[in-house]
C-alpha positions in Angstrom: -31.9 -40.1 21.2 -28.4 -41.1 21.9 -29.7 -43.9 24.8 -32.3 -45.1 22.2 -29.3 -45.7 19.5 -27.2 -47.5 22.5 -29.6 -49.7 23.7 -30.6 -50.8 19.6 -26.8 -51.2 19.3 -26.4 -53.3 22.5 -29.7 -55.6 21.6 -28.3 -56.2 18.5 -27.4 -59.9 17.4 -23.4 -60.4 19.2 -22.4 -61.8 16.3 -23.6 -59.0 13.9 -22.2 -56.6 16.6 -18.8 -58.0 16.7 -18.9 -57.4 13.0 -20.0 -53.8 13.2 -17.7 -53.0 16.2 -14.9 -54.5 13.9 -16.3 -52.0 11.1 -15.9 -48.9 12.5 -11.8 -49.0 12.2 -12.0 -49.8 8.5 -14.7 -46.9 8.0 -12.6 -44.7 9.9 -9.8 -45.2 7.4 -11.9 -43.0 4.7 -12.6 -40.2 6.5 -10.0 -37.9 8.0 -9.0 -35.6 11.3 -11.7 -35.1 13.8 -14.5 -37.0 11.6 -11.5 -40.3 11.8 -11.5 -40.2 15.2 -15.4 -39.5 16.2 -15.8 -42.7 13.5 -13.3 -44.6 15.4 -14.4 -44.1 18.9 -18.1 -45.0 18.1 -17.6 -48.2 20.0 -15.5 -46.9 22.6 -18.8 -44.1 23.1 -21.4 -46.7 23.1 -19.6 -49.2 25.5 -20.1 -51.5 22.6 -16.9 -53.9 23.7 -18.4 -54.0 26.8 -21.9 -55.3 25.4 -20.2 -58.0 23.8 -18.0 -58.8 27.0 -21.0 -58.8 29.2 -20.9 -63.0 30.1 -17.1 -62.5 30.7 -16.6 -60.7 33.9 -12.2 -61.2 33.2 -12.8 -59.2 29.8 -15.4 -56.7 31.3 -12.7 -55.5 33.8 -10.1 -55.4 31.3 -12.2 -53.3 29.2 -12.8 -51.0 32.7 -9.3 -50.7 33.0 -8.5 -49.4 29.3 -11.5 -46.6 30.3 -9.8 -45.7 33.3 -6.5 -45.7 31.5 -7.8 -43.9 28.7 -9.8 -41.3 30.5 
């Protein structure tokens, strides 16, 4: 079920995406602990950034850097 919700989320219009991405840290703000952070990392889980970076190989391997750096 998880793939199916990535893939939707990926397919979605960039624009709209952008938007939603941008959401999830203003969302994040209401809730707190654990439930913040799972909120906040929605993108990060869903390589969302990296949907909207596909046509830009310089930002895609930025983004693969943060990853490694992060993980």
């Amino acid at each position: 079920m998880m793939e199916v919700l990535g893939a939707q989320l990926e397919a979605l219009d960039k624009g709209f995406l952008r938007e939603l991405v941008d959401a999830f840290a203003v969302i994040a703000a209401d809730y707190s602990g654990e439930a913040q952070e799972v909120v906040r990392n929605i993108a990060y889980g869903f390589y969302l950034e990296e949907a909207l970076a596909a046509d830009d190989p310089v930002r895609l391997a930025e983004l693969e850097a943060l990853r490694d750096a992060r993980d």
